[in-house]
mmCIF file of the protein (N, C-alpha, C, O) and its ligand, coordinates in Angstrom:
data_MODEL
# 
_entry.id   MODEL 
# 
loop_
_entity.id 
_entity.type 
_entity.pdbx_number_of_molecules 
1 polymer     1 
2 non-polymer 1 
# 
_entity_poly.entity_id                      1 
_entity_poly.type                           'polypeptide(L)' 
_entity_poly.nstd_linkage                   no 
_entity_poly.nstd_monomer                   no 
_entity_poly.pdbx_seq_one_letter_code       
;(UNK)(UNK)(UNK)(UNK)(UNK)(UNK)(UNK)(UNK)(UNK)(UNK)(UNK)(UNK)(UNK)(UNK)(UNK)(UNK)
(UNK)(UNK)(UNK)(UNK)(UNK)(UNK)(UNK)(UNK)(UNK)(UNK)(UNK)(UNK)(UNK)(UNK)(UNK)(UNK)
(UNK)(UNK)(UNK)(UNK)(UNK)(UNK)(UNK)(UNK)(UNK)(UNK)(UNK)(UNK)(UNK)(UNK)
;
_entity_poly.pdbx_seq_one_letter_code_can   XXXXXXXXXXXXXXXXXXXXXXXXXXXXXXXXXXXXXXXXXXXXXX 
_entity_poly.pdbx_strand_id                 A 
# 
loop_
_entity_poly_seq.entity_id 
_entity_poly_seq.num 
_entity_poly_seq.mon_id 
_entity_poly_seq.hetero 
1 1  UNK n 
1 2  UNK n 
1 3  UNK n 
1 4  UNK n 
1 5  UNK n 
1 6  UNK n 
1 7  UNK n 
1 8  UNK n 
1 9  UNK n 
1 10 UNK n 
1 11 UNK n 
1 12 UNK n 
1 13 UNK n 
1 14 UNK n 
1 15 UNK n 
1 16 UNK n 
1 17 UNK n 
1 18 UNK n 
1 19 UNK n 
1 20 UNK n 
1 21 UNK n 
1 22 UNK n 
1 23 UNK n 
1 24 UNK n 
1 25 UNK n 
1 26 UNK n 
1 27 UNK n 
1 28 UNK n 
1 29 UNK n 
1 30 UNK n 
1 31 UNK n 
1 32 UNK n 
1 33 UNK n 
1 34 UNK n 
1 35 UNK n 
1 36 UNK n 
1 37 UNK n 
1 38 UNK n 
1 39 UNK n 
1 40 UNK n 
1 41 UNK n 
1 42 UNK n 
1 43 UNK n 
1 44 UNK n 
1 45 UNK n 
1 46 UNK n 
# 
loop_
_struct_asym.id 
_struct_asym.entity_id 
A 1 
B 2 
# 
loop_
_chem_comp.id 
_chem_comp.type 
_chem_comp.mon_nstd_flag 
UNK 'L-peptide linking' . 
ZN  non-polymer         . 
# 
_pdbx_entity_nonpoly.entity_id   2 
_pdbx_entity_nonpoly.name        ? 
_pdbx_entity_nonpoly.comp_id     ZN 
# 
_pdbx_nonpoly_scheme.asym_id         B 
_pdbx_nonpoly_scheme.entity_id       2 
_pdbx_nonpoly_scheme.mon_id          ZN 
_pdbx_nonpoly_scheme.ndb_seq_num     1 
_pdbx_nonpoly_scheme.pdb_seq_num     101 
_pdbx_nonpoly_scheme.auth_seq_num    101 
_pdbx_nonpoly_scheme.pdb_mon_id      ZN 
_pdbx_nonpoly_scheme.auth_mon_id     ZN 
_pdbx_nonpoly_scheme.pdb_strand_id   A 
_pdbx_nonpoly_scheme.pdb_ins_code    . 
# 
loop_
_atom_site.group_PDB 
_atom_site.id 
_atom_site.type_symbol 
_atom_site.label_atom_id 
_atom_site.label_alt_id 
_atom_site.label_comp_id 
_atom_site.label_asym_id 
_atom_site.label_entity_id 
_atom_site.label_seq_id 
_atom_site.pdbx_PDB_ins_code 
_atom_site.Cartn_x 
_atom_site.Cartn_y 
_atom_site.Cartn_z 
_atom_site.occupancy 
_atom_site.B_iso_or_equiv 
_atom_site.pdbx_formal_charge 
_atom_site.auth_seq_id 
_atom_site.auth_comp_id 
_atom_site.auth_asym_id 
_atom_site.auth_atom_id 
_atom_site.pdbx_PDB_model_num 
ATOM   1   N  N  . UNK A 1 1  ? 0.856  -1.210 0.000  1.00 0.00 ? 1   UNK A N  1 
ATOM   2   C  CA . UNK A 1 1  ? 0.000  0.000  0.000  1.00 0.00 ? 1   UNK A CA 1 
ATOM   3   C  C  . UNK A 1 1  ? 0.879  1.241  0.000  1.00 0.00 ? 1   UNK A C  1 
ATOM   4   O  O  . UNK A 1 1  ? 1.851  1.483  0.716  1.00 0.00 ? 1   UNK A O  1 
ATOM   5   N  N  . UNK A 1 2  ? 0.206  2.130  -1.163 1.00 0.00 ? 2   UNK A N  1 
ATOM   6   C  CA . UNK A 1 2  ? 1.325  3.347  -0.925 1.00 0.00 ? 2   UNK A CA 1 
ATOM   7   C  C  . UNK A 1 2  ? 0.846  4.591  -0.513 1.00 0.00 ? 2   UNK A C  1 
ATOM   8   O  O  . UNK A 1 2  ? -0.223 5.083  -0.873 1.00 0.00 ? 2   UNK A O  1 
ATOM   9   N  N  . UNK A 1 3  ? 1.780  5.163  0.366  1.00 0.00 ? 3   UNK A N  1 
ATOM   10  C  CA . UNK A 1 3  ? 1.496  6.300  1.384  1.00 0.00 ? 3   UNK A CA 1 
ATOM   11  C  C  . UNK A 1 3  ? 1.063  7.858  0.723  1.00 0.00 ? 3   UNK A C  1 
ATOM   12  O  O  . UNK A 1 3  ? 1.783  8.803  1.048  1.00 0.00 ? 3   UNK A O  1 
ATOM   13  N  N  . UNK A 1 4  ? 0.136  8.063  -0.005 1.00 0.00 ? 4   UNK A N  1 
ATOM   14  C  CA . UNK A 1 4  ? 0.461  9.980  -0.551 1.00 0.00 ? 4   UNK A CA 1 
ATOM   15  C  C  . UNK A 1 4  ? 0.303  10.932 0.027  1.00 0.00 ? 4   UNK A C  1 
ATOM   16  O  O  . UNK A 1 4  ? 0.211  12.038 -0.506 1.00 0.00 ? 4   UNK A O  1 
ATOM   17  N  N  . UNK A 1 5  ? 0.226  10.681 1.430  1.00 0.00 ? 5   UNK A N  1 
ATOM   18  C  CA . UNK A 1 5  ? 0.374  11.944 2.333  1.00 0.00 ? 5   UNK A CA 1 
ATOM   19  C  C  . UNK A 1 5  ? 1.639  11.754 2.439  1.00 0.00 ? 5   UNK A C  1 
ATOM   20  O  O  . UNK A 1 5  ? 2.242  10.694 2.610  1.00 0.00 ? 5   UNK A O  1 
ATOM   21  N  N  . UNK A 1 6  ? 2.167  13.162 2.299  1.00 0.00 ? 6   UNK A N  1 
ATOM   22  C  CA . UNK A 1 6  ? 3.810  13.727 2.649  1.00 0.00 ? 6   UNK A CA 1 
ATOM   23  C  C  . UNK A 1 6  ? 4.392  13.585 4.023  1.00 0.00 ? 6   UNK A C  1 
ATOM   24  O  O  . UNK A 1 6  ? 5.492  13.201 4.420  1.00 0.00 ? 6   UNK A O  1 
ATOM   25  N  N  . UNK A 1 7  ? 2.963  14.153 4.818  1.00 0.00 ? 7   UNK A N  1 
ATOM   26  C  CA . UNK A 1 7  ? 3.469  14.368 5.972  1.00 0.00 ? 7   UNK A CA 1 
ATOM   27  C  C  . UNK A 1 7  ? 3.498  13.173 6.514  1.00 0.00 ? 7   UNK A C  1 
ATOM   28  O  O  . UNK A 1 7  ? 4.536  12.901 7.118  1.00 0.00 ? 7   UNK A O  1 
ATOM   29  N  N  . UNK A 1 8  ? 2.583  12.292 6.477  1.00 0.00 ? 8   UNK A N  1 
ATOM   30  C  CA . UNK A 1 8  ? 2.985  10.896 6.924  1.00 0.00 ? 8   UNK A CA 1 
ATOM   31  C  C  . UNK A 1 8  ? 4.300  10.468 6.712  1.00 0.00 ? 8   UNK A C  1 
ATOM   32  O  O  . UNK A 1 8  ? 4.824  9.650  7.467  1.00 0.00 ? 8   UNK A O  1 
ATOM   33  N  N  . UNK A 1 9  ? 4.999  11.053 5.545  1.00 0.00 ? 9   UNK A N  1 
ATOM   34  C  CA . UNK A 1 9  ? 6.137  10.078 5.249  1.00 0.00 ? 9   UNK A CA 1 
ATOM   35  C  C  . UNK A 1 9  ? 6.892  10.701 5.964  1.00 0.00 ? 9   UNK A C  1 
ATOM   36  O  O  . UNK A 1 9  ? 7.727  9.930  6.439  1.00 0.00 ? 9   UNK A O  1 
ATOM   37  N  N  . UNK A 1 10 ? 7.099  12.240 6.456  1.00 0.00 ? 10  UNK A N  1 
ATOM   38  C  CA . UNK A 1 10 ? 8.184  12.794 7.188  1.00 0.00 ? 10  UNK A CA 1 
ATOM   39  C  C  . UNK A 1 10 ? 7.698  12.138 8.760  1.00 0.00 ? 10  UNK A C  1 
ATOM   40  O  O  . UNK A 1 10 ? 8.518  12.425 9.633  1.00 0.00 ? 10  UNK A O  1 
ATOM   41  N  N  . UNK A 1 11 ? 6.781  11.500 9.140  1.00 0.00 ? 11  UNK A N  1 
ATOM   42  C  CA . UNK A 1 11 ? 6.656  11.396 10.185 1.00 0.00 ? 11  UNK A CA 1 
ATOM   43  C  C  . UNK A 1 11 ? 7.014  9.892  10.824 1.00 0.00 ? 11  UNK A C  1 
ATOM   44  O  O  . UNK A 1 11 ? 6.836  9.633  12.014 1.00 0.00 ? 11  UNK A O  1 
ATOM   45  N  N  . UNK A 1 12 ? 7.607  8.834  9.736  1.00 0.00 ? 12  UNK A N  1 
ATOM   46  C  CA . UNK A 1 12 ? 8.080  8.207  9.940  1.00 0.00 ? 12  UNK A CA 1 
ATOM   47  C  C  . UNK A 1 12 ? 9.692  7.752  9.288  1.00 0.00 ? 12  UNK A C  1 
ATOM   48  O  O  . UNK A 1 12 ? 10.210 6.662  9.047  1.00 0.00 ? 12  UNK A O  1 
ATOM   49  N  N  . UNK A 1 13 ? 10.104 9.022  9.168  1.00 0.00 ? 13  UNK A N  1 
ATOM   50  C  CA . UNK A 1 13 ? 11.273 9.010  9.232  1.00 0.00 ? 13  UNK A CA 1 
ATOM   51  C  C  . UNK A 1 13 ? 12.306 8.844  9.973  1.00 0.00 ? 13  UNK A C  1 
ATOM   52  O  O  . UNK A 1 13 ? 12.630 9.776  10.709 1.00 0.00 ? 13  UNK A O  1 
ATOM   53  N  N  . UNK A 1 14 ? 13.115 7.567  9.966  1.00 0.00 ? 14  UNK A N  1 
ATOM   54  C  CA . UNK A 1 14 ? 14.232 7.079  10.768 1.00 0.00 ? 14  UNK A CA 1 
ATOM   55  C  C  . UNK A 1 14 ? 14.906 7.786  11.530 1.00 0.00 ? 14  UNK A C  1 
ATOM   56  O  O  . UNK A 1 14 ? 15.248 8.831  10.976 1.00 0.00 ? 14  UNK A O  1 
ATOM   57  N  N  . UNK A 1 15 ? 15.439 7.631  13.105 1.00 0.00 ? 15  UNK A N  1 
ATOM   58  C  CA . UNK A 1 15 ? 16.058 8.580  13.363 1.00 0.00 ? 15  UNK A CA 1 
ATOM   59  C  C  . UNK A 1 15 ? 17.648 9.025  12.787 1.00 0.00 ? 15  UNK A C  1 
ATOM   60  O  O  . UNK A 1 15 ? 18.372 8.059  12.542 1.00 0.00 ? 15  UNK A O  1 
ATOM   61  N  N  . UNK A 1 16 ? 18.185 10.259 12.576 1.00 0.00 ? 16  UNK A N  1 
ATOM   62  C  CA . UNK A 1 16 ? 19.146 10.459 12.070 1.00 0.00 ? 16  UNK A CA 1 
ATOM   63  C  C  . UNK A 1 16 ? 20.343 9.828  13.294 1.00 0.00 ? 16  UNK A C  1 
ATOM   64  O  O  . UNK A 1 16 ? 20.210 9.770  14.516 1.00 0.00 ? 16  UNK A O  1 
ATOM   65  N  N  . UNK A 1 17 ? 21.430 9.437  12.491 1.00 0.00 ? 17  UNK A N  1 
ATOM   66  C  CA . UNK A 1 17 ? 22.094 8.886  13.153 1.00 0.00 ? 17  UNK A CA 1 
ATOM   67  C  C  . UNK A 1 17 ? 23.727 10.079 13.087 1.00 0.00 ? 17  UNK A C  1 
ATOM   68  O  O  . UNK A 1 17 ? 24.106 10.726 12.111 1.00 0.00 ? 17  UNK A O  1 
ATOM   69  N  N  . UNK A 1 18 ? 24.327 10.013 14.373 1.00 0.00 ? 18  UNK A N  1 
ATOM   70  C  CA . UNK A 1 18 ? 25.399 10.626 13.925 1.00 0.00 ? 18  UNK A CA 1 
ATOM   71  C  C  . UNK A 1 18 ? 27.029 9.878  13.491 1.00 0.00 ? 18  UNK A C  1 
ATOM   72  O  O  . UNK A 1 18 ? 27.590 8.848  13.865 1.00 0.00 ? 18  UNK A O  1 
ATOM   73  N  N  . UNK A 1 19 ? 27.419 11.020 12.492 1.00 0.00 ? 19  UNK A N  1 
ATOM   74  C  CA . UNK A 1 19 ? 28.601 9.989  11.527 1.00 0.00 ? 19  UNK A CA 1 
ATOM   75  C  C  . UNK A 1 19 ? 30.160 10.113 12.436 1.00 0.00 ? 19  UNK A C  1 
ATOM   76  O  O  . UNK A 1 19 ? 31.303 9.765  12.136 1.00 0.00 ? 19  UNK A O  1 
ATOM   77  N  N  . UNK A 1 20 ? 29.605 10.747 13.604 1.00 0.00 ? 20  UNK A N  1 
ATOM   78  C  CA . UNK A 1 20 ? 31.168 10.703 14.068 1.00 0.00 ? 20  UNK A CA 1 
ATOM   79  C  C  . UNK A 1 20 ? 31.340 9.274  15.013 1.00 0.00 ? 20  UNK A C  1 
ATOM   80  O  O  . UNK A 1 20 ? 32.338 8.560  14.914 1.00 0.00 ? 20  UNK A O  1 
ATOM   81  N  N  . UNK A 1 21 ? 30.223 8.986  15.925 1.00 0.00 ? 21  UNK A N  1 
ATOM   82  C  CA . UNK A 1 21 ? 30.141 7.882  16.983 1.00 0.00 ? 21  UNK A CA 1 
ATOM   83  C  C  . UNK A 1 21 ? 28.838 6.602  16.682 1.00 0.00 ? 21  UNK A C  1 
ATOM   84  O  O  . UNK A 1 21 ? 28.731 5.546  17.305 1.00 0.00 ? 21  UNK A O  1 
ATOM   85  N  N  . UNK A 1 22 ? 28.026 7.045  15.649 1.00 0.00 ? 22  UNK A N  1 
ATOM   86  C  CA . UNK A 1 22 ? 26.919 6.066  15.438 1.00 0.00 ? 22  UNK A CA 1 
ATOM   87  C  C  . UNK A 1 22 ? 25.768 6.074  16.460 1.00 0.00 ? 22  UNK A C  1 
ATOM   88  O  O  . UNK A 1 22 ? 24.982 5.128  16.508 1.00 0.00 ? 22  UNK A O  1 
ATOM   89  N  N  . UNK A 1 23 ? 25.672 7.079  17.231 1.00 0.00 ? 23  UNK A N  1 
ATOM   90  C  CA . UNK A 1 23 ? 24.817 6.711  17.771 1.00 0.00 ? 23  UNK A CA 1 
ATOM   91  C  C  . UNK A 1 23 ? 23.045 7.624  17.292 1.00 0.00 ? 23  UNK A C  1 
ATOM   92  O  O  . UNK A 1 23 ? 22.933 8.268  16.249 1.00 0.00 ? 23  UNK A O  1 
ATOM   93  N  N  . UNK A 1 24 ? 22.401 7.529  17.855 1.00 0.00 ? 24  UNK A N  1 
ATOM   94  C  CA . UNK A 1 24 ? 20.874 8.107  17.457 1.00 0.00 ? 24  UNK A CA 1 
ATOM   95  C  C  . UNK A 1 24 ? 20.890 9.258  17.684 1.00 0.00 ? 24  UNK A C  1 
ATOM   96  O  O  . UNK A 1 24 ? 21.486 9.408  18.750 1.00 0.00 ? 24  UNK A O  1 
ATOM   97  N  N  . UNK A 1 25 ? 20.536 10.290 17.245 1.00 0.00 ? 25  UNK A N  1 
ATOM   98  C  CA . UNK A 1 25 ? 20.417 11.458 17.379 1.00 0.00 ? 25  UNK A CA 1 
ATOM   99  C  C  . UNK A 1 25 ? 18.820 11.801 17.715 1.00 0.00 ? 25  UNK A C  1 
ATOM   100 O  O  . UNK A 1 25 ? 17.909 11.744 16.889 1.00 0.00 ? 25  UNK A O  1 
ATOM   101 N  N  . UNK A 1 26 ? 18.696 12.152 19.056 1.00 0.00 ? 26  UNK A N  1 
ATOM   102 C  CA . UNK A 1 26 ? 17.478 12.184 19.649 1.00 0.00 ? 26  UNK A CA 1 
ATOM   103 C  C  . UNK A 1 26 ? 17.382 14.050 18.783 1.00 0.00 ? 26  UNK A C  1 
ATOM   104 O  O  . UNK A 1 26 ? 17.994 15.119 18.803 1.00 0.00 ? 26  UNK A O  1 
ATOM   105 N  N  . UNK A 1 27 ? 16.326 13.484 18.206 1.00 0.00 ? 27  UNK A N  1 
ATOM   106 C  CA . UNK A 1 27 ? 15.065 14.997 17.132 1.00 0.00 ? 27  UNK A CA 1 
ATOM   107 C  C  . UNK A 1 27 ? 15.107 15.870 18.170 1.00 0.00 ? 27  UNK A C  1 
ATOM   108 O  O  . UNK A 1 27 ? 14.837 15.453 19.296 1.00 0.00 ? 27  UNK A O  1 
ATOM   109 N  N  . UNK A 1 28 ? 15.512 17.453 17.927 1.00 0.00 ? 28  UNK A N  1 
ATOM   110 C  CA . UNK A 1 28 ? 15.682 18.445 18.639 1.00 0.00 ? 28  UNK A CA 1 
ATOM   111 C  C  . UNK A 1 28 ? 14.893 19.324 17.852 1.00 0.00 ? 28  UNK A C  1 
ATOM   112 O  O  . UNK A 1 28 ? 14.582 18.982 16.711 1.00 0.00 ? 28  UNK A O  1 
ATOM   113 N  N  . UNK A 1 29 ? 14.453 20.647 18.419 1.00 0.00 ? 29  UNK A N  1 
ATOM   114 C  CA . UNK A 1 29 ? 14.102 21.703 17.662 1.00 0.00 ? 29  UNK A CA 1 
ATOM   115 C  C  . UNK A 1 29 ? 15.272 22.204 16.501 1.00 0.00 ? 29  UNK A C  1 
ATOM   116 O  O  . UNK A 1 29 ? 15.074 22.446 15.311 1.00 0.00 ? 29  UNK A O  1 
ATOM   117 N  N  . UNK A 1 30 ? 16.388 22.264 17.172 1.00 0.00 ? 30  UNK A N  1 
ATOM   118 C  CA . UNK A 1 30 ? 17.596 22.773 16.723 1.00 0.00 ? 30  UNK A CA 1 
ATOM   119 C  C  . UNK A 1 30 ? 17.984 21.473 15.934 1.00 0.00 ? 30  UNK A C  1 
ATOM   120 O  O  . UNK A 1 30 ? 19.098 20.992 16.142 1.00 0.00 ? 30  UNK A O  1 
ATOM   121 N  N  . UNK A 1 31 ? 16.847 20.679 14.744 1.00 0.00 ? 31  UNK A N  1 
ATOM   122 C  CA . UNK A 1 31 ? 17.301 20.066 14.092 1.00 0.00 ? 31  UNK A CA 1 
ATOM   123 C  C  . UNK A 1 31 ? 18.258 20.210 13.068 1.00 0.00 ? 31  UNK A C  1 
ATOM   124 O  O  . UNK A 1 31 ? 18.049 19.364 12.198 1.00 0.00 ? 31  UNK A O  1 
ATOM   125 N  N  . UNK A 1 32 ? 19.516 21.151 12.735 1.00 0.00 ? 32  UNK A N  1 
ATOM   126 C  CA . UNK A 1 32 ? 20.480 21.032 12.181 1.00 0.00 ? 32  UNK A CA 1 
ATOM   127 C  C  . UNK A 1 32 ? 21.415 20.576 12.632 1.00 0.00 ? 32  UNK A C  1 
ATOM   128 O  O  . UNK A 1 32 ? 22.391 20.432 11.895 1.00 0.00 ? 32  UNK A O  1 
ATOM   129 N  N  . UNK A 1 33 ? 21.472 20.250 13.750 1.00 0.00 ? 33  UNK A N  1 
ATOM   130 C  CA . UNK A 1 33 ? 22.577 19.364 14.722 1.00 0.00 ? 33  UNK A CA 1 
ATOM   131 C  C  . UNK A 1 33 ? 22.672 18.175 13.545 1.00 0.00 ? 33  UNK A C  1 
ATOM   132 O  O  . UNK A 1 33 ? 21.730 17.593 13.007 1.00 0.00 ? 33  UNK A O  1 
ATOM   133 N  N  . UNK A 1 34 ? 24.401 17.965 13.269 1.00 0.00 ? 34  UNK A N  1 
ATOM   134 C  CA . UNK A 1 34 ? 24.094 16.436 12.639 1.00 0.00 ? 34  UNK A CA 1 
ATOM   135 C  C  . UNK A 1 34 ? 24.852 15.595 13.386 1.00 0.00 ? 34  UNK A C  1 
ATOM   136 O  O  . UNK A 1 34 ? 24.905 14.388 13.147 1.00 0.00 ? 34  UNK A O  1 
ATOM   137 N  N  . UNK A 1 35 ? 25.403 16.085 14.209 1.00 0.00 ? 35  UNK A N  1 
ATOM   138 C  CA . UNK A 1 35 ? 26.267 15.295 15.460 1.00 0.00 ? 35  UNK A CA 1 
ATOM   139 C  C  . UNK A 1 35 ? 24.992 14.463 16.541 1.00 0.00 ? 35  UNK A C  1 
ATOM   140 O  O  . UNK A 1 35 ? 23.780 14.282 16.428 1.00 0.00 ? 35  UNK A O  1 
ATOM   141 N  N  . UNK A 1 36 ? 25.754 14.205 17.308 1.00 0.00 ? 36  UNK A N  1 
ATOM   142 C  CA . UNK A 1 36 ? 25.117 13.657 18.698 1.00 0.00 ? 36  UNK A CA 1 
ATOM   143 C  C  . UNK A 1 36 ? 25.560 14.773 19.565 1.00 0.00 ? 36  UNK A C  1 
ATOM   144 O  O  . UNK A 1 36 ? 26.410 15.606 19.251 1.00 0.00 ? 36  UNK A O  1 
ATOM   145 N  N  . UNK A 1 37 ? 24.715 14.702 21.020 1.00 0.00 ? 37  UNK A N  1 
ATOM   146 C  CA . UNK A 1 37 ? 25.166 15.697 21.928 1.00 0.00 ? 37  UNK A CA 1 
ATOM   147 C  C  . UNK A 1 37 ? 26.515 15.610 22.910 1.00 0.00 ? 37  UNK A C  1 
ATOM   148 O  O  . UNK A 1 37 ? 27.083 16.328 23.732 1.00 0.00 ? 37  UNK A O  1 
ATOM   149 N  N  . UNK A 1 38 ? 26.689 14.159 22.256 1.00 0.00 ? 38  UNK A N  1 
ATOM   150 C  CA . UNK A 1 38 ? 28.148 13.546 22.845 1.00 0.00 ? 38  UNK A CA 1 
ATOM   151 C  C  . UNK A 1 38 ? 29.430 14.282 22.154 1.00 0.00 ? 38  UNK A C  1 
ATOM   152 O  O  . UNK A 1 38 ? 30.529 14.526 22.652 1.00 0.00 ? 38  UNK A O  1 
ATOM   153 N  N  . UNK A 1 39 ? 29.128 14.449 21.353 1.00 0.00 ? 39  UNK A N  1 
ATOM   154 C  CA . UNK A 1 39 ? 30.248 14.423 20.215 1.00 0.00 ? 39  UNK A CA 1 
ATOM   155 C  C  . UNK A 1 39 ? 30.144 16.221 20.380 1.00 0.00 ? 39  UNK A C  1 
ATOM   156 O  O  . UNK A 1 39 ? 31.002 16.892 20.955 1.00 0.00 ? 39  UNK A O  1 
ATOM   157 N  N  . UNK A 1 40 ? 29.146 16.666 19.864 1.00 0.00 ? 40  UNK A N  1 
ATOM   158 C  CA . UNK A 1 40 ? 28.718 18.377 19.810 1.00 0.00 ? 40  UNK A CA 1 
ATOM   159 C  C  . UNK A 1 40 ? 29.684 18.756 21.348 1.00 0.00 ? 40  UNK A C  1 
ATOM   160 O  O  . UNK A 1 40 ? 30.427 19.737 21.381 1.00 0.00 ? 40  UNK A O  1 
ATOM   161 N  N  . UNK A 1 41 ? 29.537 17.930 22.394 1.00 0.00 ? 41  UNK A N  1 
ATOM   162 C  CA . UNK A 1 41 ? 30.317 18.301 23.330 1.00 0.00 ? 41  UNK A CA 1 
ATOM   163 C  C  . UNK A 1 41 ? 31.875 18.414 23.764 1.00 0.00 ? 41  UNK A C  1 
ATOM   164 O  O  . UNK A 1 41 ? 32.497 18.925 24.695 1.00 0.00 ? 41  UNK A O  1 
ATOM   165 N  N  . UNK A 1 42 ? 32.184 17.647 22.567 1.00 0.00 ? 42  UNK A N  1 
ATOM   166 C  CA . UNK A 1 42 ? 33.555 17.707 22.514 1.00 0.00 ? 42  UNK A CA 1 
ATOM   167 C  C  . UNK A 1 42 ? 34.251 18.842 21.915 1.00 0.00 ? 42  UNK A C  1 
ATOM   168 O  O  . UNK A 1 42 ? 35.329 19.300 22.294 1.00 0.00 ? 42  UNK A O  1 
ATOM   169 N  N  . UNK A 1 43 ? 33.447 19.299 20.828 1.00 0.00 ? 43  UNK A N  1 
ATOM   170 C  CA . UNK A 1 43 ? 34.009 20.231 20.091 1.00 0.00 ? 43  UNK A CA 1 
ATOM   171 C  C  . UNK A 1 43 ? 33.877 21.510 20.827 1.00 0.00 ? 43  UNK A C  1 
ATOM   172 O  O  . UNK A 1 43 ? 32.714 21.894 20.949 1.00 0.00 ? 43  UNK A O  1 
ATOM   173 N  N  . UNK A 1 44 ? 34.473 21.996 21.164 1.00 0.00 ? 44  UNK A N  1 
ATOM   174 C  CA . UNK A 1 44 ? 34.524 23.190 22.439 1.00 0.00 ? 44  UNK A CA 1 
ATOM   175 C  C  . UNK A 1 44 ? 34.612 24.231 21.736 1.00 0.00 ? 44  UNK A C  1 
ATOM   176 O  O  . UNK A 1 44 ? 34.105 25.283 22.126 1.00 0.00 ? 44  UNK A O  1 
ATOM   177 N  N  . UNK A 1 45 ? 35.487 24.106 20.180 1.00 0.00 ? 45  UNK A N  1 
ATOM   178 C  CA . UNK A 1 45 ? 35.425 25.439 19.554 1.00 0.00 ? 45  UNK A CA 1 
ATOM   179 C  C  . UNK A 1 45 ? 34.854 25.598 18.776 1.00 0.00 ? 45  UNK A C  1 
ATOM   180 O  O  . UNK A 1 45 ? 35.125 26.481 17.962 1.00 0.00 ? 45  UNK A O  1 
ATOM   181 N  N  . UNK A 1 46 ? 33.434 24.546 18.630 1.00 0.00 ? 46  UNK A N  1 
ATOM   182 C  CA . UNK A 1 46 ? 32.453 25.240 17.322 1.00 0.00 ? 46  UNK A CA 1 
ATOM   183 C  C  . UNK A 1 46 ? 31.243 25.778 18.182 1.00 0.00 ? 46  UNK A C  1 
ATOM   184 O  O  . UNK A 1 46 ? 30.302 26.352 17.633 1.00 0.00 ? 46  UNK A O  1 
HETATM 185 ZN ZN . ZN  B 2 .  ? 28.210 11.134 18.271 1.00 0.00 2 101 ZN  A ZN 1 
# 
């Protein structure tokens, strides 16, 4: 069966994963994060 609501499809979209450690990137407002908050924490000078 195929889905033609859009928004349905953004709403089951996988969680993004981050490419430095692999882990899940829990959906934030501030969804341009492409890190994890692990990793975002390391970087002290961005
Ligand atoms: Zn990470």
């Amino acid at each position: 069966m195929q889905t033609k609501n859009p928004l349905e499809f953004f709403r089951t979209l996988p969680p993004k994963q981050c490419p430095e450690c692999g882990d899940q990137i829990t959906e934030q407002a501030e969804s341009y994060l492409m890190e994890c908050d692990h990793c975002l924490s390391k970087r002290e000078d961005y």
